[in-house]
Structure formats: C-alpha cells, structure tokens
C-alpha positions as CSV (number, residue, x, y, z in Angstrom):
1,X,-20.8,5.0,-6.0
2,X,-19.4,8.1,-6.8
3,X,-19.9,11.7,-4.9
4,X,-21.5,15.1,-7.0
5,X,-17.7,16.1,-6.6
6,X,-16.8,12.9,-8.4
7,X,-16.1,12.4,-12.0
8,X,-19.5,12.5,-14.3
9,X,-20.0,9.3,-16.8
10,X,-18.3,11.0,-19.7
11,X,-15.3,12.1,-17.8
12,X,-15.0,8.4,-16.5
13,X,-15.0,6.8,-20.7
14,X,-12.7,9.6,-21.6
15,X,-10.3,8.5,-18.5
16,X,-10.9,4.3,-19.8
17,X,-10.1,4.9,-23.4
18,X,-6.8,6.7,-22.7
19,X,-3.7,5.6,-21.5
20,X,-3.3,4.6,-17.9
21,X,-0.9,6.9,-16.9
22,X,-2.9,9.9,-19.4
23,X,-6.2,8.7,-17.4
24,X,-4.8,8.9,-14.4
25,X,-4.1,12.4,-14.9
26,X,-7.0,13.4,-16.1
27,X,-9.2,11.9,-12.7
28,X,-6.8,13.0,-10.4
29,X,-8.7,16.3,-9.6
30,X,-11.8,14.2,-8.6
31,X,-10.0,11.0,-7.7
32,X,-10.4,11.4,-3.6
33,X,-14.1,11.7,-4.3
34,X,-14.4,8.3,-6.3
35,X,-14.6,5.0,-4.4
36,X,-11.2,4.3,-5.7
37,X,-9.0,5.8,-3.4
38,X,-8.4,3.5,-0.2
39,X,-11.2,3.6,2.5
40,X,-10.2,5.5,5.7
41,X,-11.0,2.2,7.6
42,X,-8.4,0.5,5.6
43,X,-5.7,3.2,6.1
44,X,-6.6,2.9,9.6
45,X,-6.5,-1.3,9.9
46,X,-2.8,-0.9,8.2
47,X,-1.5,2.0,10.3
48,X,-2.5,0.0,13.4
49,X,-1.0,-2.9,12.1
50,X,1.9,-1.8,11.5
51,X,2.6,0.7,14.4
52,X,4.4,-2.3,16.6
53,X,6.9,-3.0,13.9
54,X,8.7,0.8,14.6
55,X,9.9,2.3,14.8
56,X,10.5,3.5,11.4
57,X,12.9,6.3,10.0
58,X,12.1,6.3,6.2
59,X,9.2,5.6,4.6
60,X,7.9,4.8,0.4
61,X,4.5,5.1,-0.7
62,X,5.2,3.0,-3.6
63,X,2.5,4.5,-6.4
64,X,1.0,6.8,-4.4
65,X,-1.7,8.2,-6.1
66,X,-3.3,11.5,-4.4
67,X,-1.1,10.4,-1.2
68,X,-3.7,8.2,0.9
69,X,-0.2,6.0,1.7
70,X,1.7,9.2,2.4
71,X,-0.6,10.0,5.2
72,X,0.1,6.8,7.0
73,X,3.5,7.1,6.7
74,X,3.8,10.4,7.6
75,X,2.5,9.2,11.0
76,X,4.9,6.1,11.3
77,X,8.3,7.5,9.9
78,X,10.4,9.8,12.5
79,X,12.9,11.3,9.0
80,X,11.2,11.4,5.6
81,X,8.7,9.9,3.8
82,X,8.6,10.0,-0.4
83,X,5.9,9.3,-2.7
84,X,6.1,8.0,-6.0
85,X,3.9,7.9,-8.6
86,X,4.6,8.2,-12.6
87,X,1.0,10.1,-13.1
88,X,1.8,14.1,-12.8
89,X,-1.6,14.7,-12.1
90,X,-1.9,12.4,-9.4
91,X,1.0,13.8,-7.6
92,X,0.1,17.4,-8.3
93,X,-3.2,16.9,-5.6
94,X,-0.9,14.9,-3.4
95,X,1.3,18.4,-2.6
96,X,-2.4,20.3,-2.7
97,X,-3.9,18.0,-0.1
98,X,-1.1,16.7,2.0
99,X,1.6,20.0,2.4
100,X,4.6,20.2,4.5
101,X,3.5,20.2,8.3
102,X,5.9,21.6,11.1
103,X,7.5,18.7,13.5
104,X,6.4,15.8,11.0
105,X,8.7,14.3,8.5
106,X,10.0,15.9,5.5
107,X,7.9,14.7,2.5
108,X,9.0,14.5,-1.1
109,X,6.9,13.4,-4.5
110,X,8.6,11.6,-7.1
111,X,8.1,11.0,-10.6
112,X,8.7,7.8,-11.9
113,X,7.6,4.4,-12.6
114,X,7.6,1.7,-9.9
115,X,9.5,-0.8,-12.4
116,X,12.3,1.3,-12.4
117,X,12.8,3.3,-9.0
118,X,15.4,5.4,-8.7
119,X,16.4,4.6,-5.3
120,X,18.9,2.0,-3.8
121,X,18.5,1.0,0.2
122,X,16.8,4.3,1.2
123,X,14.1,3.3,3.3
124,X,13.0,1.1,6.1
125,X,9.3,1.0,5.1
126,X,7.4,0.8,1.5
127,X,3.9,0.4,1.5
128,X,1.8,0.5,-1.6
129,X,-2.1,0.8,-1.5
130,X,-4.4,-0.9,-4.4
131,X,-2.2,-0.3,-7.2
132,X,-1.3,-3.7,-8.0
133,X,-3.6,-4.0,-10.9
134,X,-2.2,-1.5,-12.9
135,X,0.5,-4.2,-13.3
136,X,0.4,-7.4,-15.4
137,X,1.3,-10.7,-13.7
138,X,4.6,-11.2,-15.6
139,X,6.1,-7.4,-14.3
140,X,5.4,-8.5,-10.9
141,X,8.5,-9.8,-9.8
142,X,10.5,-6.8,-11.5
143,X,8.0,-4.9,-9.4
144,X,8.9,-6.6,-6.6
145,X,12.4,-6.1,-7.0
146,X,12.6,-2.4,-7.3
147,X,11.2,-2.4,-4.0
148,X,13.7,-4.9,-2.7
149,X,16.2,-2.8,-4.1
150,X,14.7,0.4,-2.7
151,X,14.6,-1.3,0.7
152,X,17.6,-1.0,3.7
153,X,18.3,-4.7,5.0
154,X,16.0,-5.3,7.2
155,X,13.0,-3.1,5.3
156,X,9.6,-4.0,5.0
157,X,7.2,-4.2,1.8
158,X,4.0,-4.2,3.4
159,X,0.3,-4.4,1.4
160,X,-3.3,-5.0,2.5
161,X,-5.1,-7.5,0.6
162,X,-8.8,-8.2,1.2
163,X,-9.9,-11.8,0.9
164,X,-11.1,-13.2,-2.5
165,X,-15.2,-13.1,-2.9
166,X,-16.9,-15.9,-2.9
167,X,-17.4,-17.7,-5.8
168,X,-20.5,-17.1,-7.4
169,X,-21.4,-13.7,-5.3
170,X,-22.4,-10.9,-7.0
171,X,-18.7,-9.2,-6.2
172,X,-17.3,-12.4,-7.7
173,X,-19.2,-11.9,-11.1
174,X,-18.7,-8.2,-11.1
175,X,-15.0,-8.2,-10.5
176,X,-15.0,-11.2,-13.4
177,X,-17.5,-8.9,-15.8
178,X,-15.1,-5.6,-15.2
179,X,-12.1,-7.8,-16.0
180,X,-13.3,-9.3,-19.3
181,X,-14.5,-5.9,-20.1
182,X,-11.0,-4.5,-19.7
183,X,-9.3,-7.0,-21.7
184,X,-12.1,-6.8,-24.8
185,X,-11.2,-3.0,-24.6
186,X,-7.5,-3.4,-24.5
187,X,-7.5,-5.7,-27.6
188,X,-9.6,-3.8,-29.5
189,X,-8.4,-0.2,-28.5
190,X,-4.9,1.5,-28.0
191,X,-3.7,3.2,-26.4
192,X,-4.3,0.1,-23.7
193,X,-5.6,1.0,-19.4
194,X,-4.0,-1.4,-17.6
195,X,-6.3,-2.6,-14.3
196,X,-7.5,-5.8,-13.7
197,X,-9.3,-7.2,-10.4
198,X,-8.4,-10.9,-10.4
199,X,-4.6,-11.0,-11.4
200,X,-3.4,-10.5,-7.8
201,X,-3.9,-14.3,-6.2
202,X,-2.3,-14.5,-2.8
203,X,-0.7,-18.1,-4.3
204,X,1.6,-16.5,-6.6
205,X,2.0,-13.2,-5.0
206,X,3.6,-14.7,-2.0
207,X,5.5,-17.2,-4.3
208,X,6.8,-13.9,-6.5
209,X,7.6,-12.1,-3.4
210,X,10.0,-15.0,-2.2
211,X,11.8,-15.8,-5.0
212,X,12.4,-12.0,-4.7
213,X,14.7,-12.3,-1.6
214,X,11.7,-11.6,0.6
215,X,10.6,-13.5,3.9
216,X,7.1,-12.9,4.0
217,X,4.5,-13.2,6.8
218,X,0.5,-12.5,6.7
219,X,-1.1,-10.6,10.2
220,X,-4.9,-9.9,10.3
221,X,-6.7,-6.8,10.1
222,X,-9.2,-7.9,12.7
223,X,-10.4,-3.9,12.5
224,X,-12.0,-5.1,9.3
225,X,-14.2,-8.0,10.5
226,X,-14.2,-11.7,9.9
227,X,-15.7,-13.5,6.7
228,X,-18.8,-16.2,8.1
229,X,-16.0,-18.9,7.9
230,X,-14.0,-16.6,10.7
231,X,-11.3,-15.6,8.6
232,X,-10.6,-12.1,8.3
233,X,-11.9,-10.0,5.6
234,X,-8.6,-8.3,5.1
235,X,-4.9,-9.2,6.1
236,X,-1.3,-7.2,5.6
237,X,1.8,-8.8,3.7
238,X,4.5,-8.1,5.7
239,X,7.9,-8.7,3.6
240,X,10.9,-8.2,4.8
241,X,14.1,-7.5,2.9
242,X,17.1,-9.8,5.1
C-alpha cells in the first residue's frame, strides 16, 4: 500500500494514537506517498466533470490537505483559489508542492476549521476531496452550512463519492473492521482520531445537504468505470447554493 517514501509502521501508530489534527501534522511530510491522498484518476474524473459548469472565478478546496483539490481548481478558477485546512503541517507541503505559478490564479492557504470558516459568499466553487470522515454524522449539517455560507448565490459544493461495496466483499468487511477498530480506540484512548469509512451514506448526505438550502444533483464519473450492475463506480454531488 504504501511507497519506501511513505510513512514506516511506527510512524503510522504514533499518527492513530494522537489527535486528528496533531496526526495529521505529523504525516503530512509523507502524506502524498500514502494511498490516502486522492488518486490522479479521481482528480481527473472530477476536473472533467466539472469543466462544463464554468466558468468559474473563485474557487475553495474545503480541507485541503497537501492541495490535491487546489490543483484542480487552479485549473478551473479564472481569480483565486484558497485552501483551507486546520492541520499546519498539511498546509505547510501544500505551499512546498503547489507554489505560485505566473498567469494562473492567485492561491492562498488558510488555517482554520471547516465548522467554522471564515468566509461569507466568496466563491463560486467549493470542492472538498475525501475528508468527510474526519467528521461525525451529527456536525455534518453545520459542515454543510459553512460551506453554504462560504458560497456566492448560485455556488456549487461539489464531492466525488465512490459507490458503497458490496455487501459481504472483502472491501465491505475491511472498511467495517477499520471502523470498529477506530471506535474501540477512540473509547479507550484520548486524545480521540476522528475517521470512519461508513458514516457517509448517500441517503442522509443528500437529505443533510437539502435541508441545508442546497439543490442537489448526482452526474457520473463514467472515467471511472461501471460496477457489474452498470452503475458507475463513482459519481459527483453537485449542490448548488440558490
């Protein structure tokens, strides 16, 4: 899973027995060699995805991490683009591996925590990228709404989500394993590491997302392939702020 530039095994149980944001910091040196920063062939689905809905002058990556979300912005937004993350670390290799180019957009990295964003109908776009688990199911809607806040009328929230595993797969029983591993941990150790695999269900996302003030629409990513039923594996949540 992991690259000889990744993290070792001791550096990954020092990260899951500290805080989230503390281990965060601590794997954000090696983070872009781990299997948890979004797959190029994601970024790519979503940036062709979205590409008809421009133009766009703003753009949020909302918890960016090392920047992957920054990159696709900064290839869809004509003004600025701002990343925001409440790990230092994390956004310290975003300015390392994404600097300022000439003729794109300005870029700026922001400290803070996506429940309480300090912005008010800045931008046009806000995409966030596989950072929903950090979050428990009751913060969601305030999630939600800092975004909506964040958002111009008119703005889009947009997220890939990749289609549930079938029951009894050996994804299924791993993501269900790692997630009653994490919660054993949290109630026997403190600080707790907030991220869970199967708290995001599409159901009550898109139920959370309208009683937000969004109207929300699902496209394919067909660049991702189709499940045996012909679904596709992965598809974008496109909410827009009216």
């Amino acid at each position: 899973m992991f690259t000889q530039k990744g993290p070792t095994l001791r550096e990954l149980a020092v990260q899951a027995l500290s805080s989230t944001e503390r281990g965060y910091d601590l794997l954000a040196p090696k983070f872009d060699h781990t299997p948890y920063r979004t797959p190029d062939r994601v970024l790519d689905a979503v940036t062709g995805a979205l590409r008809p809905l421009g133009p766009f002058d703003t753009g949020l990556d909302v918890c960016c991490g090392t920047g992957a979300g920054v990159g696709v912005l900064r290839g869809l937004c004509r003004e600025r683009v701002t990343g925001v993350d409440f790990s230092a670390g994390m956004l310290a290799e975003g300015r390392t591996s994404l600097p300022e180019r000439t003729g794109g957009p300005a870029v700026d990295w922001v400290r803070a925590d996506a429940r309480a964003l300090p912005f008010t109908a800045s931008f046009d776009l806000a995409l966030s990228l596989g950072a929903f688990g950090h979050f428990l199911p009751k913060e969601r809607p305030g999630l939600f709404a800092q975004v909506h806040g964040a958002l111009r009328p008119g703005g889009r929230f947009v997220f890939p989500l990749g289609a549930p595993p079938a029951v009894g797969s050996r994804t299924y029983w791993t993501l269900l394993g790692f997630d009653a591993a994490m919660r054993v941990r949290n109630a026997l150790w403190h600080p707790r590491f907030i991220m869970y695999y199967r708290t995001f269900r599409v159901p009550d996302v898109l139920a959370d997302l309208t009683r937000t003030g969004f109207t929300v629409r699902l496209l394919p990513l067909t660049e991702l392939g189709l499940r045996d039923d012909g679904s596709p594996r992965g598809r974008l949540v496109v909410a827009t702020r009216e």
